[in-house]
VOVO-529225 format. One record per atom (N, C-alpha, C): atom name; x, y, z; residue number from 1. Coordinates in Angstrom, 3 decimals. Example, Ala and Ser with C-alpha at 12.3 -4.5 7.8 and 13.67 -1.06 7.14 Angstrom:
<atoms>
   atomo          X          Y          Z   num
       N     13.190     -5.690      7.800     1
      CA     12.300     -4.500      7.800     1
       C     13.200     -3.300      7.800     1
       N     12.850     -2.250      7.080     2
      CA     13.670     -1.060      7.140     2
       C     12.900      0.030      7.870     2
</atoms>
This chain:
<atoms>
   atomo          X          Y          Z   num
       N     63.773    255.299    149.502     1
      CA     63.828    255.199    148.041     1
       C     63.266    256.455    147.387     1
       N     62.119    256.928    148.150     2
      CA     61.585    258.094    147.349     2
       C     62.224    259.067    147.302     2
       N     63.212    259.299    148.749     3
      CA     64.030    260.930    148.880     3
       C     65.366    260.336    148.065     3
       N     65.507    259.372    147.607     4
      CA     67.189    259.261    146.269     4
       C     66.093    259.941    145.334     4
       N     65.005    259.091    144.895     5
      CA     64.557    259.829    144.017     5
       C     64.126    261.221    143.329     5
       N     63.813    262.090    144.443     6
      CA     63.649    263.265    144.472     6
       C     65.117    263.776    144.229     6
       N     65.895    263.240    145.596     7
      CA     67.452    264.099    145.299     7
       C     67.771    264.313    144.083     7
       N     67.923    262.648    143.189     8
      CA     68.639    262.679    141.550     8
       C     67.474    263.733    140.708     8
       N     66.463    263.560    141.018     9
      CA     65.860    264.561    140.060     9
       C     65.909    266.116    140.303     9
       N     66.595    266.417    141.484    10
      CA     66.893    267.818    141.982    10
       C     68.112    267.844    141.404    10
       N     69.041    267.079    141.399    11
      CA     70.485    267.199    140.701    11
       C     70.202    267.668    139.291    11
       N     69.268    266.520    138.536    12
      CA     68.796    266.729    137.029    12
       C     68.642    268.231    136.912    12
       N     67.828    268.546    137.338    13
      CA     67.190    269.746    137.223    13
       C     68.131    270.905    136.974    13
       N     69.042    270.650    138.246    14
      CA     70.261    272.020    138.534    14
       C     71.436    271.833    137.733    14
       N     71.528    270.730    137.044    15
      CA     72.224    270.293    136.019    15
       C     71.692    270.911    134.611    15
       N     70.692    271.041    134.561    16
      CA     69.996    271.453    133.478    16
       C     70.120    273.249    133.340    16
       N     69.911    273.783    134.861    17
      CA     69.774    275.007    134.390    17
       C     71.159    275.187    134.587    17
       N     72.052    274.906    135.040    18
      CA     73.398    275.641    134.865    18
       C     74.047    275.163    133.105    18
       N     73.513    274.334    132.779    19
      CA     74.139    274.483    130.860    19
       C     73.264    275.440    130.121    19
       N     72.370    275.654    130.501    20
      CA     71.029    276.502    129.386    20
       C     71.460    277.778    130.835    20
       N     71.912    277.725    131.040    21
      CA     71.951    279.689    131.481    21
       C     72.682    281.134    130.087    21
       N     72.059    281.728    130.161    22
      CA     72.414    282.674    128.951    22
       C     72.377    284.368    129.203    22
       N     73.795    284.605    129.159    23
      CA     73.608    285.812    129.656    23
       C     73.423    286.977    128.858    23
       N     72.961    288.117    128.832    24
      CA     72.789    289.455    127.753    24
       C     74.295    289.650    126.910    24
       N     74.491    290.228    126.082    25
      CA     75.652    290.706    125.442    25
       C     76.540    291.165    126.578    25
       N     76.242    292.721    127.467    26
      CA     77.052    293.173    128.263    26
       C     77.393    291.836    129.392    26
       N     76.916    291.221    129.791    27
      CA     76.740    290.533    131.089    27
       C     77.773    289.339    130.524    27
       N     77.782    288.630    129.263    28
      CA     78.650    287.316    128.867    28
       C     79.836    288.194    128.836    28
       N     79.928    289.793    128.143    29
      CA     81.410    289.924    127.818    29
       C     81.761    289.830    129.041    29
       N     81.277    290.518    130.373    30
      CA     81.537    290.619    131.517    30
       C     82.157    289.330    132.547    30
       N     81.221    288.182    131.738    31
      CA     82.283    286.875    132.404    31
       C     82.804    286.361    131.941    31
       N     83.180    286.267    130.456    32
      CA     84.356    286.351    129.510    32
       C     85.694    286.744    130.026    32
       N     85.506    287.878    131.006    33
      CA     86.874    288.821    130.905    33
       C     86.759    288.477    131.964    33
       N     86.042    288.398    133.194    34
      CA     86.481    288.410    135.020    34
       C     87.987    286.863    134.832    34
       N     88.768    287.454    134.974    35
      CA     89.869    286.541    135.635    35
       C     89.239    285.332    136.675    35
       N     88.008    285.104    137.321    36
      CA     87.503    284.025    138.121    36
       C     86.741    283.343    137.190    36
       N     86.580    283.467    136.222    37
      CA     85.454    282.677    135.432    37
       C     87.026    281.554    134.502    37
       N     88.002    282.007    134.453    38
      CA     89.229    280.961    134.290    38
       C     89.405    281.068    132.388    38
       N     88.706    282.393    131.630    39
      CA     89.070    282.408    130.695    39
       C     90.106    283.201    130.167    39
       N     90.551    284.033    131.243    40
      CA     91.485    285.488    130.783    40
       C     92.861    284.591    132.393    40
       N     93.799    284.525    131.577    41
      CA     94.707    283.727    132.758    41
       C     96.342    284.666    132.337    41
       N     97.013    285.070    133.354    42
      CA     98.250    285.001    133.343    42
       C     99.508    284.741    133.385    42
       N    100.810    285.316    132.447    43
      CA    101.898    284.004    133.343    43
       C    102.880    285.589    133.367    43
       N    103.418    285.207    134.191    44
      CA    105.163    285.943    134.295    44
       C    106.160    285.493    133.989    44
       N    107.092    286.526    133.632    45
      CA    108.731    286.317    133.164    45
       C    109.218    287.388    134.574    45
       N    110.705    287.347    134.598    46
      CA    110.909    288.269    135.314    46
       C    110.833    289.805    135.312    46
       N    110.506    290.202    133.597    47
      CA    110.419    291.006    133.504    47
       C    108.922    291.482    132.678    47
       N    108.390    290.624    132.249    48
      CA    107.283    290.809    131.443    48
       C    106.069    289.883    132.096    48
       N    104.712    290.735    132.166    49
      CA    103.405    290.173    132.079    49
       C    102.507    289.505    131.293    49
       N    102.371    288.512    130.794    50
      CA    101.554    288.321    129.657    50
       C     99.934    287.561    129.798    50
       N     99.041    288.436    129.344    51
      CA     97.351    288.168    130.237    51
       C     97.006    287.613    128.566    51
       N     96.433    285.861    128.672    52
      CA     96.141    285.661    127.601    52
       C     94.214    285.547    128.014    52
       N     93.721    285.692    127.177    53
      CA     92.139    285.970    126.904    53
       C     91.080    284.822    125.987    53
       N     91.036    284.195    126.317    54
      CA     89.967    283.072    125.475    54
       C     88.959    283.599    124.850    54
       N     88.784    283.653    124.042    55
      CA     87.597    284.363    123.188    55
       C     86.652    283.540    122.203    55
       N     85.758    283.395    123.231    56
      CA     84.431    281.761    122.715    56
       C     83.648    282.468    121.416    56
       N     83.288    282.003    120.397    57
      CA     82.888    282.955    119.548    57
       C     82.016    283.277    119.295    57
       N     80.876    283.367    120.494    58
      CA     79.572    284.944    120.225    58
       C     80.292    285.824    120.899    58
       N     81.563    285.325    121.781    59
      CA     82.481    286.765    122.504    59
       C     82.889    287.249    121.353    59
       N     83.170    286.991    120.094    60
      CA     83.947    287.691    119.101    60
       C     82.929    287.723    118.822    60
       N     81.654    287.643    118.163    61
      CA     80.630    288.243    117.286    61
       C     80.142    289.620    118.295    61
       N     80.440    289.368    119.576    62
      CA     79.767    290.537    120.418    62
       C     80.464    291.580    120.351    62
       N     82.146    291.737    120.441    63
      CA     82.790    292.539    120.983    63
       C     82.620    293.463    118.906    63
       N     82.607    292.896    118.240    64
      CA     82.363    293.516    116.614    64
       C     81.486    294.323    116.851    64
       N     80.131    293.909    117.087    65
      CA     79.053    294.395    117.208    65
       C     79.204    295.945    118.506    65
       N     78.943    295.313    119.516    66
      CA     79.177    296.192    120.852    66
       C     77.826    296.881    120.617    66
       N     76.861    295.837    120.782    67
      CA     75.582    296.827    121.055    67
       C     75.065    295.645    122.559    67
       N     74.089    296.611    123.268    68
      CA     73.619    295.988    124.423    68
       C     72.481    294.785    123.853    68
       N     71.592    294.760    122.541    69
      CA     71.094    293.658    122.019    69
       C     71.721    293.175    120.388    69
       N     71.680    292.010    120.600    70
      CA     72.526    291.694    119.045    70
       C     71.369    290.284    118.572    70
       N     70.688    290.662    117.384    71
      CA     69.729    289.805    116.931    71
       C     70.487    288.102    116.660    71
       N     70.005    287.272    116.637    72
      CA     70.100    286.048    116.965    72
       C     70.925    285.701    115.525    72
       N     69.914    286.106    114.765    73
      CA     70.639    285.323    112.846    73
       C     71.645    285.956    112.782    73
       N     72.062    287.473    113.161    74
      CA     73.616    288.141    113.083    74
       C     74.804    287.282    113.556    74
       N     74.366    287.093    115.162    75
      CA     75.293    285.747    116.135    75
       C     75.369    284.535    115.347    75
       N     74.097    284.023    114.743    76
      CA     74.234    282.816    114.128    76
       C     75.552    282.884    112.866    76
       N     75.328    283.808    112.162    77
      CA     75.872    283.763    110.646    77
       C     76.986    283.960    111.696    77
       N     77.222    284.824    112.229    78
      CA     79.136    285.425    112.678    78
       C     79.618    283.827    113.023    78
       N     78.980    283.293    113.971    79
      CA     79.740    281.959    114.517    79
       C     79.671    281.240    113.369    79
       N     78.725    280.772    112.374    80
      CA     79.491    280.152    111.572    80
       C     80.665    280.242    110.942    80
       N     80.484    281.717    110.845    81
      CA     81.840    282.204    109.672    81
       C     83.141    281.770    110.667    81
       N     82.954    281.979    112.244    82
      CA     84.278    281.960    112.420    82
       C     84.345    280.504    112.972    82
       N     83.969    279.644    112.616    83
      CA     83.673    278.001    113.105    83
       C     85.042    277.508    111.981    83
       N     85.713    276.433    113.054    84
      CA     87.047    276.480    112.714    84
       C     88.049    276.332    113.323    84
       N     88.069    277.497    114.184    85
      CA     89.519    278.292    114.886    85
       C     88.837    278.667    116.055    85
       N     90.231    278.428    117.107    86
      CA     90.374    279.071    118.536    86
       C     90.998    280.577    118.011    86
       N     90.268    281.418    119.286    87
      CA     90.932    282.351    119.039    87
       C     91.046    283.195    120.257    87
       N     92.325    284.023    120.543    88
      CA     92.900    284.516    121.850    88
       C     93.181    286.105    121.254    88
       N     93.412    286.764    122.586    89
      CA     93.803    288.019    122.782    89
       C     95.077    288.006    124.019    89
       N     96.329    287.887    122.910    90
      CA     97.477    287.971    124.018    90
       C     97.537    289.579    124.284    90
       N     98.217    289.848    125.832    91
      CA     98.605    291.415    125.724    91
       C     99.890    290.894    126.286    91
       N    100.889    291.701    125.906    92
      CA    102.209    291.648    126.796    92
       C    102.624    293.145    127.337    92
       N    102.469    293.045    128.786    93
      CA    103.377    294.305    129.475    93
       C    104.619    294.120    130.682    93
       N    105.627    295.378    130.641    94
      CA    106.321    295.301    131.623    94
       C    106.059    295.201    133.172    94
       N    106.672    294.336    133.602    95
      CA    106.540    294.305    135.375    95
       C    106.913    295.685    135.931    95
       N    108.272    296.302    135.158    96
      CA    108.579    297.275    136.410    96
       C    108.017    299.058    136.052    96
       N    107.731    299.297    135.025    97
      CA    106.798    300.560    134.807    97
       C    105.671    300.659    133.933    97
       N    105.245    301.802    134.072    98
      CA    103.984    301.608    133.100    98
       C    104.163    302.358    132.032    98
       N    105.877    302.419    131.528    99
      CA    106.018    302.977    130.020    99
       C    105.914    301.538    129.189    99
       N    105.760    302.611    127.361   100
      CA    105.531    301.337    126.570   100
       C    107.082    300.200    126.577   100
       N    105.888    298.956    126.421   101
      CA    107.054    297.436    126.846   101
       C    107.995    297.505    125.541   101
       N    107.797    298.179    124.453   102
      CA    108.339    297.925    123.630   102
       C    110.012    298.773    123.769   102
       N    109.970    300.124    124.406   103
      CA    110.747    300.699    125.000   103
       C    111.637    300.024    126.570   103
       N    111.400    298.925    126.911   104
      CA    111.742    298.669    128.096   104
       C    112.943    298.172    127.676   104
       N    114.250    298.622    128.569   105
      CA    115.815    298.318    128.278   105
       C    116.006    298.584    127.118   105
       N    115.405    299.153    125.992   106
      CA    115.638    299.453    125.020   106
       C    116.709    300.225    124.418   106
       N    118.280    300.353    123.728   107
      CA    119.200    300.867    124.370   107
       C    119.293    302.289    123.178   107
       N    118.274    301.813    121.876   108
      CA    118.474    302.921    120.776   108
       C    117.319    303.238    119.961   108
       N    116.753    303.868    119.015   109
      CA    115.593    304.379    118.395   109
       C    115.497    302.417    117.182   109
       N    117.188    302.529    116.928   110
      CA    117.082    301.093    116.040   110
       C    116.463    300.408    116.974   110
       N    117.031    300.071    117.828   111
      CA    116.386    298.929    119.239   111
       C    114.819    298.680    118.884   111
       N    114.641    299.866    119.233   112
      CA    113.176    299.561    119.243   112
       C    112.345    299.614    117.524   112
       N    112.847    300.356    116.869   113
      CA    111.954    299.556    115.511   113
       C    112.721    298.621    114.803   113
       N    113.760    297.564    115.201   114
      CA    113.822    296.193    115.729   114
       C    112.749    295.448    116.060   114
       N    112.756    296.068    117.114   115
      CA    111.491    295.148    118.319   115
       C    110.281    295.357    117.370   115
       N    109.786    296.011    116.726   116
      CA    108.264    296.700    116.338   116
       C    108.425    295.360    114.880   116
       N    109.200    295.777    114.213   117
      CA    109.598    294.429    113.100   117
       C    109.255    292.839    113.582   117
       N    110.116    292.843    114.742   118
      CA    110.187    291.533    115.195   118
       C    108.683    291.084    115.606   118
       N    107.584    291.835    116.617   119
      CA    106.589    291.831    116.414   119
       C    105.991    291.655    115.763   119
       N    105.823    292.374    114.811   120
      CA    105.160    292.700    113.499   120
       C    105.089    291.089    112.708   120
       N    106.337    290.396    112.562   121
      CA    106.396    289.459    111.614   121
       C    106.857    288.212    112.159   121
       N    107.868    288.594    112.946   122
      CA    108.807    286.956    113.137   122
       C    108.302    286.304    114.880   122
       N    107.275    287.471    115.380   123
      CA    106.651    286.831    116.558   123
       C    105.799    285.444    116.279   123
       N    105.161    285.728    115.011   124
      CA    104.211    284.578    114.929   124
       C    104.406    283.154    114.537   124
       N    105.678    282.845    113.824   125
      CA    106.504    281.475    113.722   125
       C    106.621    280.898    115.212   125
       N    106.547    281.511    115.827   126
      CA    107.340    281.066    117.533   126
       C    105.978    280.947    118.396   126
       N    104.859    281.167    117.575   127
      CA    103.710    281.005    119.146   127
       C    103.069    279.350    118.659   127
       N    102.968    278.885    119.586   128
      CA    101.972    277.186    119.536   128
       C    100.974    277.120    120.638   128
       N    100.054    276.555    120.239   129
      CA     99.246    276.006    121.246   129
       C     99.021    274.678    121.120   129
       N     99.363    274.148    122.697   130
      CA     98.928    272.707    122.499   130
       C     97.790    272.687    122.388   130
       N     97.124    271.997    121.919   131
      CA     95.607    271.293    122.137   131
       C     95.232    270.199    122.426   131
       N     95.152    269.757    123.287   132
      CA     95.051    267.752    124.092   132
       C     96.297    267.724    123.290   132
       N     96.245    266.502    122.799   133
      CA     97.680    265.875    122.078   133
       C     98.055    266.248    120.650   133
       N     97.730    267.797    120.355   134
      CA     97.696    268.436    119.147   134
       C     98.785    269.693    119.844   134
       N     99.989    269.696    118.748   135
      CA    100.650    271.383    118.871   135
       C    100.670    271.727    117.531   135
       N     99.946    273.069    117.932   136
      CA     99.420    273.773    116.280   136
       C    100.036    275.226    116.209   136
       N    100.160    275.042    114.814   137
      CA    100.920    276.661    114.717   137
       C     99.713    278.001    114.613   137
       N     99.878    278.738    114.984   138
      CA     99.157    280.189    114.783   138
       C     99.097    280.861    113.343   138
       N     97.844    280.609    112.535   139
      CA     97.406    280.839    111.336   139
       C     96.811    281.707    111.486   139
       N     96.112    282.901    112.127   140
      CA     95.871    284.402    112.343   140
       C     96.678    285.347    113.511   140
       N     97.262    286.120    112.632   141
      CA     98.155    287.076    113.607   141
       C     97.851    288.271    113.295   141
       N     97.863    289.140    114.355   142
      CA     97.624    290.913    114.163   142
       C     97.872    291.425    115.415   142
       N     99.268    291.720    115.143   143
      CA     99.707    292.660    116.384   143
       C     98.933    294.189    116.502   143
       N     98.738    294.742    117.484   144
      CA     98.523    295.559    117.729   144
       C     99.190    296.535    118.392   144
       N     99.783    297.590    117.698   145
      CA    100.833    298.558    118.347   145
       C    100.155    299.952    118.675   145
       N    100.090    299.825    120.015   146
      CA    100.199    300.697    120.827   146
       C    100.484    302.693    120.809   146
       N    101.557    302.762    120.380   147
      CA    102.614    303.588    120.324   147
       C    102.544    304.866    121.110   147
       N    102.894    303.855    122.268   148
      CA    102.961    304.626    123.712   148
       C    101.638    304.667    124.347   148
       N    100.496    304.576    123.540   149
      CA     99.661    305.490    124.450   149
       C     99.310    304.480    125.529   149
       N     99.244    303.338    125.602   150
      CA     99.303    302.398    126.585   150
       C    100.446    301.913    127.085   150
       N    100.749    300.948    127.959   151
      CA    102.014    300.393    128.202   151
       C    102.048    299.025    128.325   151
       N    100.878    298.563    127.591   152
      CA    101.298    297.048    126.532   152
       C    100.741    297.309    125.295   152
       N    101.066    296.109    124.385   153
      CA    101.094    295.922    122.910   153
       C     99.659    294.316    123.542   153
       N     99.183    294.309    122.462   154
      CA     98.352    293.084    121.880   154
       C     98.325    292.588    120.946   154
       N     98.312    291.065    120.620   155
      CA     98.086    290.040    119.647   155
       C     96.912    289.733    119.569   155
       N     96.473    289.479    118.904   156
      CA     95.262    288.738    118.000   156
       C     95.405    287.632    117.584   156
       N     95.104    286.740    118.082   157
      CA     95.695    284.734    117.361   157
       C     94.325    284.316    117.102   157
       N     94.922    283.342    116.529   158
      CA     93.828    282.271    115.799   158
       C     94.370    280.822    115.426   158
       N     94.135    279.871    116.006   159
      CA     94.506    278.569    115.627   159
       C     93.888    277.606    115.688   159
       N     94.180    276.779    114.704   160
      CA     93.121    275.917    114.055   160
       C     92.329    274.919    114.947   160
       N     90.992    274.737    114.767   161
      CA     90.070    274.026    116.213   161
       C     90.586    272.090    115.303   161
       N     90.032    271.318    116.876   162
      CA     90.560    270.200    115.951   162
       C     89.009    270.198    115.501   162
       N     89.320    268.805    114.846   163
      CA     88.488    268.052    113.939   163
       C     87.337    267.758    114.361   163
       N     87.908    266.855    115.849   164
      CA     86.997    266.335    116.304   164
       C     85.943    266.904    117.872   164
       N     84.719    266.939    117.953   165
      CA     84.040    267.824    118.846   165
       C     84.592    267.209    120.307   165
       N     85.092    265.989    120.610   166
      CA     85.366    265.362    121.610   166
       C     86.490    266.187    121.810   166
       N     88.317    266.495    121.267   167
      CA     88.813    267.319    121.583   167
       C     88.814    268.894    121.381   167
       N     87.336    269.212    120.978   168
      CA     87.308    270.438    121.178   168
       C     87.751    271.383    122.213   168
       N     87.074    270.597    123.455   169
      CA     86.759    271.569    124.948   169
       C     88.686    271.199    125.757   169
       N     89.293    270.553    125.167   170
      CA     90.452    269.689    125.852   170
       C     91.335    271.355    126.927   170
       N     92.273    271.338    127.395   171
      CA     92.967    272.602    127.770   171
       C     93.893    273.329    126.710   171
       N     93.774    274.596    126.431   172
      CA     94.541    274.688    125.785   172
       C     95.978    275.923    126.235   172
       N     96.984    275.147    125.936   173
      CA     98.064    276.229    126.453   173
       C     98.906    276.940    125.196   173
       N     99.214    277.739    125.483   174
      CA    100.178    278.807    124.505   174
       C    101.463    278.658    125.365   174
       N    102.266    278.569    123.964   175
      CA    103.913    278.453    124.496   175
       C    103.921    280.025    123.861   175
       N    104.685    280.812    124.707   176
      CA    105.594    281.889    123.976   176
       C    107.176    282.074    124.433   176
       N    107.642    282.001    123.327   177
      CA    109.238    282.048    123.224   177
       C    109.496    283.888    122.501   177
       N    110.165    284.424    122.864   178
      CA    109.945    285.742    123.214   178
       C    111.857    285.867    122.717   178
       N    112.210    286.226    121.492   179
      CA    113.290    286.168    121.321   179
       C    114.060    287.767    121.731   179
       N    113.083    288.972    121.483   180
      CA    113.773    290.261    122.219   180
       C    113.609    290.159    123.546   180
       N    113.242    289.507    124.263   181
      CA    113.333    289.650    125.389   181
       C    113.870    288.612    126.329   181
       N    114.432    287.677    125.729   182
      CA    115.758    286.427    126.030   182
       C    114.678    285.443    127.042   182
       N    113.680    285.298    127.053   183
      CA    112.878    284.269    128.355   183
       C    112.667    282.982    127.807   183
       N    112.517    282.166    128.891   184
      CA    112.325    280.459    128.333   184
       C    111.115    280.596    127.522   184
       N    110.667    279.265    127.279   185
      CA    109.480    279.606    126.972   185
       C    108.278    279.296    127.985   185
       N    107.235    280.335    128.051   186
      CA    106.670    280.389    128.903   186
       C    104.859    280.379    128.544   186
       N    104.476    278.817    128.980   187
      CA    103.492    278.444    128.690   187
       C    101.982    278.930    129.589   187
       N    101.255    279.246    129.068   188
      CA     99.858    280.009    129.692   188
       C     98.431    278.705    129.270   188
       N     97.962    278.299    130.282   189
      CA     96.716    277.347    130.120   189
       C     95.564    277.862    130.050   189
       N     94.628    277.827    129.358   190
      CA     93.226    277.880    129.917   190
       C     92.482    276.518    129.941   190
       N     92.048    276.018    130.929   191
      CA     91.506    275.144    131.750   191
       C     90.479    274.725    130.665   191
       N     90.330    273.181    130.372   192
      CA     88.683    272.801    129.763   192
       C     87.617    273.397    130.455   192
       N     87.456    272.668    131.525   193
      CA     86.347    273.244    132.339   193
       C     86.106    274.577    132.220   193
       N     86.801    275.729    132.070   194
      CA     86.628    276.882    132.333   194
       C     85.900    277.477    130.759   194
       N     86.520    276.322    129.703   195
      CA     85.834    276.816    128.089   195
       C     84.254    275.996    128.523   195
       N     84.478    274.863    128.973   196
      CA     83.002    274.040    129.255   196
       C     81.818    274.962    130.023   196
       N     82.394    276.163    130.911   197
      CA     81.405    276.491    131.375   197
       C     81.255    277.569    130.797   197
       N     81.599    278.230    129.796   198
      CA     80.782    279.265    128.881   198
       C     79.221    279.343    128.974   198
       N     78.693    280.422    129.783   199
      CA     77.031    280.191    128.850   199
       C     76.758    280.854    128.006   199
       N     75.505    280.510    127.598   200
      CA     75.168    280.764    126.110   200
       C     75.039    282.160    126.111   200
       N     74.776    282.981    124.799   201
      CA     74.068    284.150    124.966   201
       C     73.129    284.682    124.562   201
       N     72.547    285.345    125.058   202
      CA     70.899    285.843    125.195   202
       C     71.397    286.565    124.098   202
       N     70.083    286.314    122.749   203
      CA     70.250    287.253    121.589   203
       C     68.596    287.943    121.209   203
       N     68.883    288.542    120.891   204
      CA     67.294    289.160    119.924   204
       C     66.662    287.743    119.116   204
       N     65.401    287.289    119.336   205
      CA     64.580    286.188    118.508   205
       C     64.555    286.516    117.575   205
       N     64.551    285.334    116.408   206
      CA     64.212    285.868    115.118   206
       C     62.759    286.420    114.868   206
       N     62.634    287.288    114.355   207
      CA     61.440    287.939    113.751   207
       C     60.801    286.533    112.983   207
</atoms>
């Protein structure tokens, strides 16, 4: 009876420190972005890559900032302001080179500021994310164009958190339907568990 007892209170314990773990600014962006921590996930088309990015929001109050300490009431006020909304960092690039995707099969100079338009405006009617038994449209968009010097483009999304804190953490997937580039639509998950295990982050105390 005494060693259950000890065991469950050794469980307690290690239960405890893995939710209260908190890492520095550099160190959270760092498991933010590792592809094993299950917040930055990919899908393929046959011809296109698309790496979507979960972005928990002291990751967005951090990456603004980009200092190695960020005082606590700064983090505080930022997350309120952005309390609300999920928010992602799509990138889309080509599978077969590392010129810009926006140029790929591209057959004329129209072609492609076509494509830069289509981006620009009529990409964002077409993106959803489910959320548990919620499909919501994308109410912050900001493409990000490239122009050339990389060989993908990035989105900036934002869509609305639910209501309730119970389906907060639920999975959430992005459909993208990709009309210049003719593909089904091709849905990208990030895992609950993988938003559930966010830790906190280590900030400057208040004075």
């Amino acid at each position: 009876m005494l060693k259950q007892l000890l065991f469950a209170l050794l469980i307690g314990v290690l239960a405890v420190g893995c939710t209260t773990k908190r890492l520095a600014p550099i160190e959270f962006v760092k498991f933010t972005e590792s592809p094993t921590n299950g917040l930055r996930v990919e899908g393929q088309t046959d011809n296109l890559t698309y790496t979507l990015q979960y972005r928990p929001l002291p990751y967005v109050a951090v990456m603004e900032h980009k200092q190695p300490q960020i005082p606590e009431t700064l983090v505080d006020k930022r997350v309120k302001e952005l309390t609300g909304m999920h928010y992602f960092l799509l990138r889309m690039q080509s599978n077969t080179n590392n010129a810009d995707v926006l140029n790929f099969q591209s057959a004329s100079l129209e072609d492609y500021q076509n494509r830069v338009s289509y981006f620009s405006f009529d990409f964002l009617p077409v993106l959803q994310l489910v959320d548990g038994q919620d499909t919501l449209s994308c109410k912050l968009y900001h493409f990000e164009r490239r122009y050339g010097v990389t060989p993908y483009v990035e989105f900036m999304l934002g869509f609305p958190a639910a209501d309730s804190a119970i389906t907060a953490h639920q999975d959430k997937t992005l459909l993208i339907k990709n009309r210049v580039f003719g593909h089904r639509p091709l849905p990208i998950t990030i895992q609950k568990d993988a938003i559930n295990r966010v830790p906190q982050l280590l900030t400057q105390p208040r004075a």
